[in-house]
N, C-alpha and C positions, 0 to 999 in steps of 0.2 A: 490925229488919232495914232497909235504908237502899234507897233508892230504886233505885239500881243495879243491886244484889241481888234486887232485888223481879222488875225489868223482865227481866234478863238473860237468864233462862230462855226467854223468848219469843223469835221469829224477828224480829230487827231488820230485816234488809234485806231485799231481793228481796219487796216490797209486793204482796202477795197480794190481789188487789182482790176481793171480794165480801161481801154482807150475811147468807148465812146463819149463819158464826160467830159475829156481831156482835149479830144479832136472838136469838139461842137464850140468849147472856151475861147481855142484858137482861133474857129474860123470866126467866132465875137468879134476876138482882137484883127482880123485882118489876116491871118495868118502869119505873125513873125518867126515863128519855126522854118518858114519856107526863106525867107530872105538871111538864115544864118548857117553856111555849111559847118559840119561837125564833125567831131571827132565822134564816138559814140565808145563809152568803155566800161563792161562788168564784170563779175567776179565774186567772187566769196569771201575774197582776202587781198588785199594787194590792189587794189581798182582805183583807191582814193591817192595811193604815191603816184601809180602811173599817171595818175592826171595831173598832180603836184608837179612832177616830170616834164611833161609834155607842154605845160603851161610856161614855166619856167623855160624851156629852148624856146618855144614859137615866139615868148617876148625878147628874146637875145635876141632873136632871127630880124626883129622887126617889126611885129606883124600887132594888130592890136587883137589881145587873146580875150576871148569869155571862158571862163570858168564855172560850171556847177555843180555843187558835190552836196552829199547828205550823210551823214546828219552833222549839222555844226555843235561843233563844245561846249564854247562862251556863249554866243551872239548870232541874230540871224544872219547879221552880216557876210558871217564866213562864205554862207554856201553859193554867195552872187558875185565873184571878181571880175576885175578887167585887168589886163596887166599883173596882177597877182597885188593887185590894192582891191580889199570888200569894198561894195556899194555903199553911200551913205547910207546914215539910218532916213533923213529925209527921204533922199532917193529911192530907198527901200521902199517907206512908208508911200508913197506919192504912185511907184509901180503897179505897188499891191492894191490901193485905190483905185487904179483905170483896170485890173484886173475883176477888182471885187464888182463893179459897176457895168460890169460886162455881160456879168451873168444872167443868163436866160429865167428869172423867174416860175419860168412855167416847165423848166425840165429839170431832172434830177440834180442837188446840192452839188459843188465837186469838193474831195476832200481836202484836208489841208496842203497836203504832199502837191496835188493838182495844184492850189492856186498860187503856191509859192515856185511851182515848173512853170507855171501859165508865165509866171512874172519873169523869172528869170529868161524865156523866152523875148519875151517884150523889151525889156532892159537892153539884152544885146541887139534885138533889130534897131530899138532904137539909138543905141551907143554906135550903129555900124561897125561891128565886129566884121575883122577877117574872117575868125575862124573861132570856135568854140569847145571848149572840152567837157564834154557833159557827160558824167556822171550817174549809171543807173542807182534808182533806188532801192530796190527790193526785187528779184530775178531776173527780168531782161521782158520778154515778150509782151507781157502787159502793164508792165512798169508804165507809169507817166511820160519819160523818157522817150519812147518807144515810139517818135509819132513823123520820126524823117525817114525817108522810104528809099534817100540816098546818098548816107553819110557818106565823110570820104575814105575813112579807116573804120574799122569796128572790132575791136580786142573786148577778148575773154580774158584773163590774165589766169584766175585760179578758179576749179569747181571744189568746193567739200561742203558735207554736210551742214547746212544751218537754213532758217524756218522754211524749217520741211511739214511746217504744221500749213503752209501756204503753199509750198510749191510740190512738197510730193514729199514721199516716205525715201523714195531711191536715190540714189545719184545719179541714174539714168534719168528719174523724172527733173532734179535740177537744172542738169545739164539741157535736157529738152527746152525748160524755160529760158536758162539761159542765152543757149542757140537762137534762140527769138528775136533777136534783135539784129541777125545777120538778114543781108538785103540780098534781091538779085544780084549777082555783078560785081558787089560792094566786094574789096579786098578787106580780108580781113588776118588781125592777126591773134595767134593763140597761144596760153602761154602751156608749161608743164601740166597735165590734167592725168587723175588716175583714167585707168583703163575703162571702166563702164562708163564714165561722161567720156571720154575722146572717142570712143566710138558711135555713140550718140551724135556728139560735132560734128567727127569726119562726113556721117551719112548727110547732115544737114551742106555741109559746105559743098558735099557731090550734087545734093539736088538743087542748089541754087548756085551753082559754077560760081564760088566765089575764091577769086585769086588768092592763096592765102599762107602766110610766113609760121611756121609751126618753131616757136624760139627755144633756141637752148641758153639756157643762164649765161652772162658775162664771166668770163676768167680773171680773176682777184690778183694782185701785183702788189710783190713786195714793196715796191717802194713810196712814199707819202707824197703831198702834196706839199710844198712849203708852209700853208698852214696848218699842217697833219691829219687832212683826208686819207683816208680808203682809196688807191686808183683800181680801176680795173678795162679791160679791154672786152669790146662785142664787135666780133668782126674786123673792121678795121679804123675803131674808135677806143683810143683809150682816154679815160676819162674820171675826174674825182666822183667819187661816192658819198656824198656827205649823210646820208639816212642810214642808220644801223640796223644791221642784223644780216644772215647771208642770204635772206629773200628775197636783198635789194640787189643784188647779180643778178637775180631772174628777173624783177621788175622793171628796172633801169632798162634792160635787156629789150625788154616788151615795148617799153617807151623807144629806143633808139629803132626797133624793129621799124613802128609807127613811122617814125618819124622820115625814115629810108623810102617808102612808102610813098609819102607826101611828096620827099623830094624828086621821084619818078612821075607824078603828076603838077611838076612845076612849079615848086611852092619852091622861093630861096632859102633854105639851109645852109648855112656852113657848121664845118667840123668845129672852128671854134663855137658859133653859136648853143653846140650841143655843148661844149666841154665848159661853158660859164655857165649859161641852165642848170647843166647839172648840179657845177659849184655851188649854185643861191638853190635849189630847191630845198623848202622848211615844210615840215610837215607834221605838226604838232599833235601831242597827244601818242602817238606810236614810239617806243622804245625811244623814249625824251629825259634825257638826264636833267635834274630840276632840284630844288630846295624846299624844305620846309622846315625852317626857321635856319637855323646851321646847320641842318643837317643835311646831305645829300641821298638822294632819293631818283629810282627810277619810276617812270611812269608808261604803260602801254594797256591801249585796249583789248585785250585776247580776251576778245568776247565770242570766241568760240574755239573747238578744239586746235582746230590747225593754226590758229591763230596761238593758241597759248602754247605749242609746242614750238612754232617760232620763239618766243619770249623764252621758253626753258633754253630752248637751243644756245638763244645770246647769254642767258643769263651763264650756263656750263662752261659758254667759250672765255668768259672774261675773267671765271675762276679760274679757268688752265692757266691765263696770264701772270698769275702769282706765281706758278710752281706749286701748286697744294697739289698732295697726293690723292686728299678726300675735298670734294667739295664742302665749300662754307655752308650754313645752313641759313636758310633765304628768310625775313619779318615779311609775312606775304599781307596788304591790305586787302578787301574785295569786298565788291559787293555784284549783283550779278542781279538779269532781268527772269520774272520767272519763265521765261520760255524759251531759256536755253538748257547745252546740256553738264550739268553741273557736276555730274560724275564724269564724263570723259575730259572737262576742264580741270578736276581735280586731280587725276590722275598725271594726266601730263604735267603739272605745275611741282605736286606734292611732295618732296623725301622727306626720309629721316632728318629729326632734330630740328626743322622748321616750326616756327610759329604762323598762326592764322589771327587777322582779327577781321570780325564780319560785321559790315553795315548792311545799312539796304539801300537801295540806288532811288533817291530825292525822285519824287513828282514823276516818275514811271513804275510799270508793273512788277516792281521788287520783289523776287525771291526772297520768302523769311529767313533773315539769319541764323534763327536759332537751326530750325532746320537742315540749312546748311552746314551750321557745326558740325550736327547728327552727322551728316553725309561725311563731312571731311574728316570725322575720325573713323568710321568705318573703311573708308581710303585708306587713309593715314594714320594708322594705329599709333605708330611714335612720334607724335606732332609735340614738341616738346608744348606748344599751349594751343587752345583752339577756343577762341572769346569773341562774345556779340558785344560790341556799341550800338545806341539808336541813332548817334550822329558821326559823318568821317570823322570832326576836328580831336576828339576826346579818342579816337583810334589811333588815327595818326600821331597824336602826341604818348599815348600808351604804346602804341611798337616802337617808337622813336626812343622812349627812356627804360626801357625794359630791356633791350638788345643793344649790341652794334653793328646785330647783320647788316649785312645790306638789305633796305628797306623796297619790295616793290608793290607800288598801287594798281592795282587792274582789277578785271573781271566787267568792265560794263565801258565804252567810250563814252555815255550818259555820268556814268559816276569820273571818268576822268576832265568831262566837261564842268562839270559841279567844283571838281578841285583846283582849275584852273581858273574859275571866278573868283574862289576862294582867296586864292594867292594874289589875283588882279584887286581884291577887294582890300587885303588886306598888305600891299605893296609885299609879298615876299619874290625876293628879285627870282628871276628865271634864268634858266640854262641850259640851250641843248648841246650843250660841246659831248664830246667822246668822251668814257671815264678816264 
């Protein structure tokens, strides 16, 4: 039975947040949660590199790594590695079987999110991982996630607005959920947060005395890597950068923080093991230089505000690279989930003399394009065009022959997942080099 089949029967959407489905699975399975120490890392933005990060030193280091992240692009595979190679698909399939057979018939269903944590738990006890970097899915406190009581690091990396339809209207109530994941004792580490969620954290980290490294970004360095990396220095590591944009000074930052961490609880680290980590961490999907057909194209998910103002940020800095006085005007693709917020993403993306062309994001809760038009021209009064396709392939190839901005795909990690099959589907080769 194929993975599909496996999951389908479970409640995919409308995320049921709480632990006691999740805790009753486990003690099913024997508890494998308990036989795997962990990392533990959330955030708003940035949670999915730091773990790319972290996974990538701990395997320099030696050490046999689990990895769990959500939501995968392609394949289920993505979100269960060891070493930074996904689970087979049998493997996968065979997991999710002694998961799926576990369950209690006479107590409440667990959702999908559950049975695919259930598994990826299981996986690593039984791979005998060292050590695991897992990945919240949705806030922190009642996330799936949420079920080790004494990780050995536990990072926040960023709080900002998003499904605050689940976790609160404020950033103080985010933050609160977020906090949720921090333990008695547990060190933990934090990245930059605005002022109403850090004061939320600080009270949380005073009442549960957790030792705890509050980071300031890496400092960026002129000079390259033989292969023309980014280096930058945090504290007293310098080191290549290979993921783009200046968020990854903070993030990187956050991961070495981690990692410092670890090595005061006698985990072997060396400086080189960070500095080749770093070199291989790939993390696809985020500010990912790529092709479609001959053409060059960027791709990132800024599937929410601060997300998309990172992506404006890179997209400004690479313009200054030429020496233009006025920035070029951007062929922006999108498609977007309806339960995000699609005027304050517009805003941050939009200027004059840009083009839009709007899908709707395959097999999830699509925000209507047309709709979106409406929106993006009352944003963007001077959008030199703002046009709906019902499928990417007929968009992409319209921005592609209509312009020669630079073309970028975003608004949903779900629609940059779909475009990525796309391209595996139909061999058009890939590229994540620097432009």
């Amino acid at each position: 039975m194929n993975v599909d089949l496996i999951l389908q029967r479970f409640q995919r959407f409308g995320v049921d947040l709480g632990l006691e489905r999740i805790q009753k699975l486990l003690i099913c399975l024997n508890n494998p949660d308990q036989r795997v120490p962990i990392i533990h890392v959330a955030g708003t933005n940035g949670k999915g590199s730091v773990c790319a990060y972290l996974s990538a030193i701990l395997t320099q280091a030696g050490y046999r790594v689990g990895r769990y992240i959500s939501p995968h692009l392609v394949d289920w595979t993505e979100r269960i590695c060891i070493n930074e190679q996904p689970i087979s698909t049998p493997d996968l399939e065979r997991v999710l079987s002694e998961v799926v057979a576990a369950i209690d018939p006479n107590e409440p269903s667990p959702t999908q999110f559950e049975v695919i944590t259930a598994a990826a738990w299981l996986y690593f006890a039984q791979q005998q991982v060292d050590i695991a970097v897992i990945e919240v899915g949705l806030g922190g406190r009642l996330d799936a996630t949420n079920v080790c009581d004494r990780p050995l690091v536990t990072a926040i990396v960023s709080i900002s607005r998003e499904h605050w339809q689940r976790l609160g209207p404020t950033l103080a109530d985010i933050a609160r959920e977020k906090a949720g994941i921090l333990k008695p004792g547990c060190a933990a580490v934090i990245g930059q947060l605005p002022p109403e969620a850090k004061t939320v954290v600080e009270q949380r980290i005073q009442e549960l005395n957790c030792p705890t490294v509050w980071v300031e970004a890496a400092v960026p360095q002129t000079e390259k890597t033989p292969d023309g990396l980014t280096t930058a220095i945090y504290q007293d590591i310098e080191y290549p950068l290979p993921l783009l944009g200046q968020v990854q000074l903070l993030n990187s930052a956050i991961a070495i923080a981690t990692i410092k961490l670890l090595q005061q609880q006698g985990w072997q680290i060396s400086p080189q093991a960070i500095r080749e980590g770093m070199a291989k961490t790939r993390w696809l999907g985020r500010l990912q230089w790529t092709t479609w057909g001959d053409r060059r194209l960027l791709v990132d998910g800024a599937h929410n505000p601060a997300a998309a103002l990172v992506l404006r940020q890179y997209i400004d800095s690479i313009n200054g690279q030429f020496g233009d006085d006025v920035p070029k005007p951007i062929t922006w693709v999108m498609g977007m989930l309806s339960t995000k917020d699609h005027a304050d993403i517009f805003e941050a993306l939009l200027r004059f003399g840009d083009r839009l062309y709007l899908v709707p994001v395959p097999e999830h809760s699509s925000a209507e394009p047309e709709e979106l038009a409406a929106l993006s021209r009352s944003i963007c009064p001077n959008l030199k065009a703002s046009e709906v396709y019902r499928d990417l392939v007929p968009a992409l190839d319209a921005a592609i022959a209509e312009s020669e901005n630079l073309v970028v795909l975003c608004g949903s990690l779900y629609l940059v997942g779909y475009f990525l099959s796309l391209q595996n589907s139909t061999h058009h080769p890939q590229s994540i080099s620097n432009p």
